[in-house]
C-alpha positions as a printed NumPy array, in Angstrom:
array([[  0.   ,   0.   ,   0.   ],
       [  1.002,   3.564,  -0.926],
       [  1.779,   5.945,   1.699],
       [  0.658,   9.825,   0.347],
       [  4.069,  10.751,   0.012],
       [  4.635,   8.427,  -2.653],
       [  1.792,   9.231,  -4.239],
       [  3.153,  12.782,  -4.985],
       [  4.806,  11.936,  -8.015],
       [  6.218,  14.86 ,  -9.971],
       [  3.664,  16.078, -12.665],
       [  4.416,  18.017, -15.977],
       [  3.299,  22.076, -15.668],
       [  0.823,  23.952, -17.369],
       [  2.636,  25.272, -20.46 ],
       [  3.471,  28.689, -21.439],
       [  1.661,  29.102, -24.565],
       [ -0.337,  32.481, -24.263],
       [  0.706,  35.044, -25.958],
       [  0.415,  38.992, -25.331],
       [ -2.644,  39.861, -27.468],
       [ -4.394,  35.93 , -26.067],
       [ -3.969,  37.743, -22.658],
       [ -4.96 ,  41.07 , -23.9  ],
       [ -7.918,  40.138, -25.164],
       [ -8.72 ,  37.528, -22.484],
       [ -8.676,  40.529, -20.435],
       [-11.297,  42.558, -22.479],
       [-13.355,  39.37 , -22.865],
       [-13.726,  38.965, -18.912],
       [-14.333,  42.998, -18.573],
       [-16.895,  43.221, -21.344],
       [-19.536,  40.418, -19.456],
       [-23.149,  39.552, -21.549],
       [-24.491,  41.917, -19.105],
       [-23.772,  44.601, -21.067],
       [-25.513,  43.679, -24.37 ],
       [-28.776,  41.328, -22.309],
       [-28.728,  43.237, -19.206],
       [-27.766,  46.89 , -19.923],
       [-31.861,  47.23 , -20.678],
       [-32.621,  46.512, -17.35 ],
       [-29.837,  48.762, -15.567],
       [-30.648,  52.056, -17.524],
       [-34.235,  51.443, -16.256],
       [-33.523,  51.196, -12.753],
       [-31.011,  53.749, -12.318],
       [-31.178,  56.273, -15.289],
       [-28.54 ,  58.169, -16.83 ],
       [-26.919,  57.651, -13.378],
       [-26.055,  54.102, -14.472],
       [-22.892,  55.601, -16.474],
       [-21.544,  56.435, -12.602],
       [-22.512,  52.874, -11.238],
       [-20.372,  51.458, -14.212],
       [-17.668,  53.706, -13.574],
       [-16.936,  53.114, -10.027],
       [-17.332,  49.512, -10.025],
       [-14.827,  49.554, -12.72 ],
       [-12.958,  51.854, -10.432],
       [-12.796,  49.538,  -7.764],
       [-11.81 ,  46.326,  -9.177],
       [ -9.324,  48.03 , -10.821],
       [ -7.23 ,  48.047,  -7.48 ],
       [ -8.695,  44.149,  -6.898],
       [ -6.53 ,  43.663, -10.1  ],
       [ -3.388,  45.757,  -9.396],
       [ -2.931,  43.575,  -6.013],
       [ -3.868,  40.172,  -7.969],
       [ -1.036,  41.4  , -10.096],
       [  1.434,  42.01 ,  -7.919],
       [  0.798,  38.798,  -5.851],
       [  0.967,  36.559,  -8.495],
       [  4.062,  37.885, -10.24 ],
       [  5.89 ,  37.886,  -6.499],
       [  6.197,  34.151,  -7.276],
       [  5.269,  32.556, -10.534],
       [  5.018,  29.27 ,  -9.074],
       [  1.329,  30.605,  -8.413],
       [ -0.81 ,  29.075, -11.097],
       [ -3.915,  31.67 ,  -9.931],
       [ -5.618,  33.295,  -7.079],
       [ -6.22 ,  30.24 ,  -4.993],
       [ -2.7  ,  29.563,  -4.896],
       [ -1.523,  32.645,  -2.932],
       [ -4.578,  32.566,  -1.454],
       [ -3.787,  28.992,   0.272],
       [ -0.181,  30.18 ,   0.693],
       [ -0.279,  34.016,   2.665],
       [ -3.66 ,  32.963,   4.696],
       [ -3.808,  29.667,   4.84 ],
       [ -4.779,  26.3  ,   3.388],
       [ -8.538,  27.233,   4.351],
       [ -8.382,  29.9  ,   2.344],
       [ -6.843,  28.4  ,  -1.019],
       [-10.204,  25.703,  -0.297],
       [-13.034,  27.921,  -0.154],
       [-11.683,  30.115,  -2.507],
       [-10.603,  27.793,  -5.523],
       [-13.681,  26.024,  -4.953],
       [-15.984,  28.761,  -4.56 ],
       [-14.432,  30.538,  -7.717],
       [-15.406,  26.995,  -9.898],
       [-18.922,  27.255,  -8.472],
       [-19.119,  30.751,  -9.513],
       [-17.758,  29.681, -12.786],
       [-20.011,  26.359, -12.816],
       [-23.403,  28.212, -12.103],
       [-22.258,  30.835, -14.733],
       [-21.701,  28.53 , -17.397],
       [-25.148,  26.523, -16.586],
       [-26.874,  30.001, -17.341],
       [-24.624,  30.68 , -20.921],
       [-25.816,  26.964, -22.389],
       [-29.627,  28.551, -21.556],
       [-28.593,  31.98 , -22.939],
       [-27.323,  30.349, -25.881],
       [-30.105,  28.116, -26.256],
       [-32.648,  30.867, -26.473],
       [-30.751,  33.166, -28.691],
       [-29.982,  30.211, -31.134],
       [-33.676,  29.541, -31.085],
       [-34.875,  33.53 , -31.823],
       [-32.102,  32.559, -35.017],
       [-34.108,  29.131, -35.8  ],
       [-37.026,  28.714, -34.344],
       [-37.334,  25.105, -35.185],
       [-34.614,  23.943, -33.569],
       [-34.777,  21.835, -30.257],
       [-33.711,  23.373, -27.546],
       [-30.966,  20.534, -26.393],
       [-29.267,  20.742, -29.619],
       [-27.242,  24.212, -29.793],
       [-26.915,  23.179, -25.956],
       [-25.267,  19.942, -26.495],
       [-23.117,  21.506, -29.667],
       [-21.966,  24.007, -27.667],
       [-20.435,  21.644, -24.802],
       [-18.791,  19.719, -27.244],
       [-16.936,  22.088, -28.877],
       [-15.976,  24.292, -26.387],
       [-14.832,  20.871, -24.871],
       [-12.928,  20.301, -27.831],
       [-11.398,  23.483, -28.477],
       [-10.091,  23.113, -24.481],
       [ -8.715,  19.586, -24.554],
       [ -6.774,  20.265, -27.751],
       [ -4.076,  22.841, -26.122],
       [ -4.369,  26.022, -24.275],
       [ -3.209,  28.157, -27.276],
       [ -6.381,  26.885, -28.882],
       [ -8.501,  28.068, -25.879],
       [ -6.894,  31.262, -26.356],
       [ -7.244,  31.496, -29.923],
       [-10.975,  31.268, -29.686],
       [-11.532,  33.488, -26.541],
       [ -9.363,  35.761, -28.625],
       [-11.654,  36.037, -32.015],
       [-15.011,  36.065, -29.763],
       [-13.847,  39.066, -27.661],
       [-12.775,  40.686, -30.941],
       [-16.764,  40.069, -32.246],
       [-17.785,  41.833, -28.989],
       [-15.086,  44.609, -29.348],
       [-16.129,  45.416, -33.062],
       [-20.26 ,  45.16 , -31.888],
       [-19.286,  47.903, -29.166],
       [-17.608,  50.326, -31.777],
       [-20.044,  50.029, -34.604],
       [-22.604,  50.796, -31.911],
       [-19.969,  53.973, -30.622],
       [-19.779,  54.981, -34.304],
       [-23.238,  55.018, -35.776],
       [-24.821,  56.596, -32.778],
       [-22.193,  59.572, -32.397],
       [-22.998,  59.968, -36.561],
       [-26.834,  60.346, -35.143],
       [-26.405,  63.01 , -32.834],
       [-24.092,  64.789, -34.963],
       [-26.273,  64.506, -38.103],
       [-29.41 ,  65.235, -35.969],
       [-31.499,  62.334, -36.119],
       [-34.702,  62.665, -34.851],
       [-36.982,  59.553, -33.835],
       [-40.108,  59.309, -32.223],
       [-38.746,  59.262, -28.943],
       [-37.026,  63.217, -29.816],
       [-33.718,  64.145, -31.168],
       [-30.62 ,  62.555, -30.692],
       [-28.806,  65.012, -28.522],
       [-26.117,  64.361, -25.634],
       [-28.434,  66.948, -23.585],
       [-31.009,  63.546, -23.582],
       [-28.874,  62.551, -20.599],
       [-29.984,  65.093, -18.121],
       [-33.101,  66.445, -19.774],
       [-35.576,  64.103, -18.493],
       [-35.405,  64.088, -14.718],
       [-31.555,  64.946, -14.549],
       [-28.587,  62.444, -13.872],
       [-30.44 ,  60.82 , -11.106],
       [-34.202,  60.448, -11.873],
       [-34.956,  57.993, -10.061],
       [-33.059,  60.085,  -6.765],
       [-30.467,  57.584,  -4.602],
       [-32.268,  54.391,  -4.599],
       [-32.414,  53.958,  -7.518],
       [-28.721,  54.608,  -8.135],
       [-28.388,  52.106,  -5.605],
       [-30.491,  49.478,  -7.894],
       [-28.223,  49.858, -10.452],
       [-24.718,  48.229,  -8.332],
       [-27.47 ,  45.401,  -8.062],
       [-27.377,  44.161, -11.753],
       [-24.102,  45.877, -13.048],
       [-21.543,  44.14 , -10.431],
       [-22.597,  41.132, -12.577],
       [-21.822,  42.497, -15.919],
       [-17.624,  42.48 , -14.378],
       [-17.905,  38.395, -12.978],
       [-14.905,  37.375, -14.976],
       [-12.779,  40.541, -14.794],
       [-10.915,  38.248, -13.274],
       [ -9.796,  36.134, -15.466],
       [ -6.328,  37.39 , -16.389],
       [ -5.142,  35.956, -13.093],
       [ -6.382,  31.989, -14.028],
       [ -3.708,  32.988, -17.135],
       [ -0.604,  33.586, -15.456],
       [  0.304,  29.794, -15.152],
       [  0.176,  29.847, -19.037],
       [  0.803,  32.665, -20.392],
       [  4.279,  33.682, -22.298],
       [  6.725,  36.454, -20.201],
       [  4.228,  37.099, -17.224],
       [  5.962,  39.77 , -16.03 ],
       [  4.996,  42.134, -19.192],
       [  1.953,  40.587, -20.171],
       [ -0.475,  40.761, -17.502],
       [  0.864,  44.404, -16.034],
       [  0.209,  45.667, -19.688],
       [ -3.314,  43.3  , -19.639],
       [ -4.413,  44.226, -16.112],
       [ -3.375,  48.701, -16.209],
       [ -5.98 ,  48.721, -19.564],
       [ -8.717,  47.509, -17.549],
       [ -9.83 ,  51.146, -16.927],
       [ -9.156,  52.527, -20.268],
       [-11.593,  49.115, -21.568],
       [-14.428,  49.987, -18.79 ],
       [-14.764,  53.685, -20.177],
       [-14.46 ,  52.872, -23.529],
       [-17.135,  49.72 , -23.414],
       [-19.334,  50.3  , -20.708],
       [-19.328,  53.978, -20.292],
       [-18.785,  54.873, -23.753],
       [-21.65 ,  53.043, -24.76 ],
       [-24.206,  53.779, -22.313],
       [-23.148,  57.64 , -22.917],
       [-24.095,  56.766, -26.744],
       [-26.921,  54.871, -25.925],
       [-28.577,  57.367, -23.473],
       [-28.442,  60.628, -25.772],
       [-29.379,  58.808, -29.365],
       [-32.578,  57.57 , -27.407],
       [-33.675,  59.033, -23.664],
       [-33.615,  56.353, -20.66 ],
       [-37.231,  56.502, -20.268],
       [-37.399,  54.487, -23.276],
       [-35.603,  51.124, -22.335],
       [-37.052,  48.386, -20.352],
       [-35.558,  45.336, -18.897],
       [-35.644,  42.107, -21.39 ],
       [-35.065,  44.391, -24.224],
       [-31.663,  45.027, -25.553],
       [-30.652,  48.131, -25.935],
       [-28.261,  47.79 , -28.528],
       [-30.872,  45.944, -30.925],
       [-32.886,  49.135, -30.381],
       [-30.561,  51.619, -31.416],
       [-28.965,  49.603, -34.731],
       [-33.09 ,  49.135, -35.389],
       [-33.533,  52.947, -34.759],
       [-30.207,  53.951, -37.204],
       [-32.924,  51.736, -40.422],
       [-30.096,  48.713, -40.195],
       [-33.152,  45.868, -40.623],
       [-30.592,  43.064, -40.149],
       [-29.544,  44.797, -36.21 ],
       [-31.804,  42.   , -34.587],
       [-30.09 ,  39.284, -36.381],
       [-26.329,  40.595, -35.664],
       [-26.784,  41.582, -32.334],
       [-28.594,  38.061, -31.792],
       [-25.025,  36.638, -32.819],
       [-22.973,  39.03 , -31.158],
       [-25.197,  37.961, -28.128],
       [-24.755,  34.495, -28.888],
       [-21.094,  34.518, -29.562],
       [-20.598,  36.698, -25.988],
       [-22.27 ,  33.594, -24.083],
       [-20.436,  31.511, -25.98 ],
       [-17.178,  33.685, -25.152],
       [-18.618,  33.496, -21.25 ],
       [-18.948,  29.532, -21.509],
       [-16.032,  29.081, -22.881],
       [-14.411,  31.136, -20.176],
       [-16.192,  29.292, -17.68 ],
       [-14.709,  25.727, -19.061],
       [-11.065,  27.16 , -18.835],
       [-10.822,  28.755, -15.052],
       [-13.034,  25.746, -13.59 ],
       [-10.791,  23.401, -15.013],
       [ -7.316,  25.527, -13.991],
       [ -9.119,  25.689, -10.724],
       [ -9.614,  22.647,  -9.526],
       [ -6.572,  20.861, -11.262],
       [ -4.6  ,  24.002,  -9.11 ],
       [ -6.593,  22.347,  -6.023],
       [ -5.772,  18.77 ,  -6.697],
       [ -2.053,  20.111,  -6.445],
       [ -2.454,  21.453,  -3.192],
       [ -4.805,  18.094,  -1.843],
       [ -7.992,  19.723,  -2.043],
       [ -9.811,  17.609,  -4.78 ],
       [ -8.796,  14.495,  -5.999],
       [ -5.6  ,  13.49 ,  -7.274],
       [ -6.828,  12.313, -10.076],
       [ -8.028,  16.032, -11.246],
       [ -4.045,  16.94 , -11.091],
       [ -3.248,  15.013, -13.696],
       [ -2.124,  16.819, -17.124],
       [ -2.661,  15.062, -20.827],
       [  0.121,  14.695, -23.066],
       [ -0.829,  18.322, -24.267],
       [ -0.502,  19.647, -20.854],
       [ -4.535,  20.104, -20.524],
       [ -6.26 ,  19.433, -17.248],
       [ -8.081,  16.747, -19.273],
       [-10.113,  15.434, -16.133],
       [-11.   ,  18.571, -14.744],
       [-12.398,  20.012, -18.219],
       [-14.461,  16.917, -18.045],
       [-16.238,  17.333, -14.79 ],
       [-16.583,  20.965, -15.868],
       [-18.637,  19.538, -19.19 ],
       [-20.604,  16.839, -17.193],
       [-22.414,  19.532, -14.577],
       [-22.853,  22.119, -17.743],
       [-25.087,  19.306, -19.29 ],
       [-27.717,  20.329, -16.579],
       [-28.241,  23.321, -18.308],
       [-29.762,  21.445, -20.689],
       [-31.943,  19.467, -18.817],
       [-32.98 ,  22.976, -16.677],
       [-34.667,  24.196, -20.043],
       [-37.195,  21.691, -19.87 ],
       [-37.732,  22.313, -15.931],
       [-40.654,  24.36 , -16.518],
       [-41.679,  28.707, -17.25 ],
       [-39.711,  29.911, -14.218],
       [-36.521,  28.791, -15.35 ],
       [-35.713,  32.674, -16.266],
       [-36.246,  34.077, -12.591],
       [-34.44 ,  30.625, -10.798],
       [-31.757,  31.889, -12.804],
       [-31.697,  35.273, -11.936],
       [-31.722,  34.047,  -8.433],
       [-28.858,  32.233,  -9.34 ],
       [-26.455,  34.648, -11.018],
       [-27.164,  37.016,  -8.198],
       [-25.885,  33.876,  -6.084],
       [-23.064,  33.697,  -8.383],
       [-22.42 ,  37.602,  -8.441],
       [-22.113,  37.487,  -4.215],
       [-19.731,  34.358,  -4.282],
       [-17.173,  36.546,  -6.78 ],
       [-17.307,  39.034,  -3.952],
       [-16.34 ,  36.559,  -1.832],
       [-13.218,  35.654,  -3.984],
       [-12.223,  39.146,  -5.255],
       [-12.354,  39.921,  -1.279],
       [ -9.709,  37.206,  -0.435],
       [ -7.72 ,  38.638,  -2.978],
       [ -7.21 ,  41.744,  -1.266],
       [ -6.982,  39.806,   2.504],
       [ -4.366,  37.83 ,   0.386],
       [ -2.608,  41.283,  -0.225],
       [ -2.842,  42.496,   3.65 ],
       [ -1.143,  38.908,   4.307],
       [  1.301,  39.709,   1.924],
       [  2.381,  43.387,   2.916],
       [  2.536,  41.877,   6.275],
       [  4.562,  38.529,   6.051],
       [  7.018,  39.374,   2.872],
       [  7.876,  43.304,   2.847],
       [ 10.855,  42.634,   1.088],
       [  8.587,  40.845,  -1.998],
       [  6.625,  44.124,  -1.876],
       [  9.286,  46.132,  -1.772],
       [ 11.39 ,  44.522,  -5.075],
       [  8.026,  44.534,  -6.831],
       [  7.805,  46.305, -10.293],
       [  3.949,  46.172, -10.343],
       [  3.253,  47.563,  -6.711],
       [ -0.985,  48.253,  -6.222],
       [ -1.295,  51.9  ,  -5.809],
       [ -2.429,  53.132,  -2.781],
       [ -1.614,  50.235,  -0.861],
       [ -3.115,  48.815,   2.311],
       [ -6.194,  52.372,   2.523],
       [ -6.675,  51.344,  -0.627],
       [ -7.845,  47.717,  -0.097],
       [-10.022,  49.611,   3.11 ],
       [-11.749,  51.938,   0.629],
       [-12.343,  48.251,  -1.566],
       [-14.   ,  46.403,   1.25 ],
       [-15.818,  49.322,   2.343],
       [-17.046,  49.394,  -1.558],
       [-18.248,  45.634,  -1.264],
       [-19.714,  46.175,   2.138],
       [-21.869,  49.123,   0.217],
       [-22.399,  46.466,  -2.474],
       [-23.931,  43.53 ,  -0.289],
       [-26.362,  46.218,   1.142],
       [-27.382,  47.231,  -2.353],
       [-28.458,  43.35 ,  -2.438],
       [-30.697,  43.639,   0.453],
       [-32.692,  46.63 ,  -0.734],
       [-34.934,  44.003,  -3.725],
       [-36.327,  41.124,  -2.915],
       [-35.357,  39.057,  -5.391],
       [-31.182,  39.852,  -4.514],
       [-32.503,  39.53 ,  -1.056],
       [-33.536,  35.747,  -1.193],
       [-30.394,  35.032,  -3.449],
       [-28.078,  36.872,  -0.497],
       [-29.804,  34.593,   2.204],
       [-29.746,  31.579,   0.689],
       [-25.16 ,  32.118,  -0.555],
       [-24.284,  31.167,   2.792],
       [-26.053,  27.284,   2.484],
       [-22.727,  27.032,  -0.286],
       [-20.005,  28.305,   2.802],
       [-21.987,  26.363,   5.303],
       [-21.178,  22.802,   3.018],
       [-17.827,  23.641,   2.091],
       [-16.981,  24.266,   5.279],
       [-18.114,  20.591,   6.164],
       [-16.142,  19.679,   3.779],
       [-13.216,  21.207,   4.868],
       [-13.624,  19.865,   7.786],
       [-13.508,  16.108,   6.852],
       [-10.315,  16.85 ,   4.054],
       [ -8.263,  19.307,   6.757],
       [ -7.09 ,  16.323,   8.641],
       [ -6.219,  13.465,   6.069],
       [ -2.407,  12.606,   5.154],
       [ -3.027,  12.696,   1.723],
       [ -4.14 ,  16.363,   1.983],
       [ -1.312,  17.249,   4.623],
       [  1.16 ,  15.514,   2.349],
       [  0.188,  17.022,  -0.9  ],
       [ -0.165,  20.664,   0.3  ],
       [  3.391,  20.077,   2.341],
       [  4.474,  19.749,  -1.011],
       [  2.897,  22.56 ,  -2.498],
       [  4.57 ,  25.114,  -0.098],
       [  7.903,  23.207,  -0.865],
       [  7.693,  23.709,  -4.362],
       [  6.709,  27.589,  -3.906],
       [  9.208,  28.189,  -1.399],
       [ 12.386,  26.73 ,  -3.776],
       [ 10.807,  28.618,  -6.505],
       [ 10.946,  31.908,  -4.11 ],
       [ 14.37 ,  30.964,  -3.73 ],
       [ 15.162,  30.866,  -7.176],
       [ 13.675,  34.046,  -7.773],
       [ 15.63 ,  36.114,  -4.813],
       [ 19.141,  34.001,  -6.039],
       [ 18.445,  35.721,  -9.704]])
């Protein structure tokens, strides 16, 4: 019989195969969410032209969640993602509930793109069964990710570029309306359309307050970048360059466009379940805008899915190296894929397909669920920044030698939490976001049984024993060059 230690036999790495515009555009991918073309509706709505503030400082904020992601992971690249330094500055705990919380994020995220895609495919053919684009979609996003990781990044590459072009043609034909003066039945387009009916803030501060509870779903998967660094090519320039254009991308996509949006057609004109952007390429006489903006819709859940197949699967093969899943999720193909953990990823996204046939309220169980979803990437983007305390704490020499320092340091992360704080009251004011806040903690209460059990066993001592080994010599390594 084995003993755990001899179980720990060396594995291959993830390899280095992502280049600088893969992780570029990864980036912009994960900052431009489907919220903004199936959910923007619904935001303008609540909040008004106010909504262009509520994008704004959420981008704001997770700008600095990125900065210290950034420079925790490049203080040792021996961290394959968040979880990693995570488990390693706060504790094994930690790396547990968040690597695991992160895939159910992911999971649950992924369950609600095969739907998404499902329904959009079927406004494109109405004919079609509903299982089929479902099932199509699995299998070659599956395909795509077992093949190698340059592949994954090929593809999340051309479908952020779809999204990128949608966002400019909408930029560029609505700024050609309100400088030709085009005139619909809803008025002229004119940038005075933003404060001329009712003024920023219309709906006065609750309202506002509405809109932090849709939009801080549009960023879930800002964080993406940081499930790269294992594999992508000369970390140390790409994901500074990938992570410091994150505000730049937020103005120019989410602000840029809701500016555009709001003064070609006033806010008292969209309504949730209505996309926005169909409405304004429908206003400009384009016929085709509810086809295109169909696919762009479908190729930005499909961009979101395919996301969701890649993290879950770096996730949990990052958590089988540290004991916390099973070994045999740690194991790497001959192409260096997580092969295992893309399949359990691909198994639990075939409920999605079964959920369409669960009955009519499928669409509000699932807004339930992404606002359970949106509260659990709190969680994680909040251990990121306790992970940064840790670190300014326990290794001020790291912090010191680092070329990527998070501005305004340790206040900074204060001002963060006090943001997120703000943000889980937001959640409490609807009561909708209410039910999905109270029932979040059932998912801490279970992993924390779990933890419980695993905490103890040798194989779990063993294998994370070895994980701090191998980050330590690498740390090491890195002071000796």
């Amino acid at each position: 019989m084995k003993t755990p230690t001899e179980t720990l036999a060396p594995s291959p790495h993830l390899d280095r195969q992502l280049s600088n515009r893969h992780i570029q555009l990864i980036a912009i991918g994960g900052a431009i969410g489907t919220g903004l073309f199936m959910g923007s509706g619904k935001t303008i709505s609540a909040a008004g032209p106010s909504v262009i503030f509520v994008y704004a400082i959420i981008g704001f904020m997770l700008f600095f969640v990125m900065r210290a992601m950034g420079e925790l992971l490049l203080s040792n690249l021996n961290y394959k993602s968040f979880s990693d330094f995570a488990a390693d500055l706060l504790g094994p705990w930690a790396g547990f509930f968040t690597g695991w919380t992160y895939w159910f994020c992911w999971v649950i995220t992924g369950i609600a793109d095969v739907i998404a895609i499902a329904g959009y495919s079927k406004e494109l053919w109405p004919t079609l069964p509903l299982w089929i684009p479902g099932l199509v979609t699995i299998a070659i996003l599956l395909l795509l990710n077992l093949t190698t990781v340059r592949a994954f990044g090929e593809t999340e590459f051309w479908f952020a570029l779809i999204k990128i072009v949608a966002i400019a043609a909408l930029i560029v034909v609505g700024l050609f309306m309100i400088f030709s003066g085009f005139s619909s039945d809803a008025g002229p387009a004119s940038f005075s359309n933003l404060w001329s009916h009712g003024g920023f803030f219309p709906n006065e501060f609750m309202g506002f307050v509405a809109g932090f509870q849709i939009a801080v779903f549009a960023f879930v998967g800002i964080e993406l970048v940081g499930t790269t660094a294992a594999e992508a090519k000369d970390p140390e320039k790409n994901l500074p360059r990938a992570i410091n254009s994150i505000p730049v991308r937020v103005l120019l996509f989410y602000v840029g466009a809701l500016i555009i949006l709001m003064s070609v057609t006033p806010w008292t004109q969209f309504s949730a379940g209505h996309s926005p952007f169909i409405a304004m390429f429908s206003l400009a006489g384009l016929g085709a805008a509810a086809t295109v903006v169909n696919l762009v819709v479908l190729t930005s859940a499909m961009s979101s899915a395919n996301s969701g197949i890649y993290s879950t699967s770096r996730m949990v093969y990052g958590l089988a190296q540290e004991g916390d899943a099973p070994a045999a999720f740690g194991a790497l193909s001959s192409r260096k894929v997580p092969r295992n953990a893309l399949f359990l990823t691909c198994v639990l996204l075939l409920s999605g397909v079964v959920l369409m046939y669960a009955g009519q309220d499928i669409g509000k169980a699932f807004d339930m669920v992404t606002t359970v979803s949106a509260v659990c990437f709190v969680f994680v983007w909040s251990i990121i920044l306790a992970s940064y305390i840790a670190f300014r704490r326990r290794r001020p020499q790291l912090h010191d030698a680092s070329k990527f320092k998070m501005p305004g340091g340790i206040p900074m992360v204060w001002v963060v939490f006090a943001f997120f704080a703000f943000v889980l009251w937001a959640l409490t004011t609807q009561p909708d976001t209410l039910l999905a806040l109270l029932v979040t903690p059932i998912w801490f209460v279970l992993l924390g049984i779990a933890w419980y059990i695993l905490r103890r066993r040798p194989a779990h001592l063993a294998r994370y024993a070895a994980f701090q080994t191998e980050l330590a010599q690498d740390l090491e390594q890195e002071t000796v060059k």
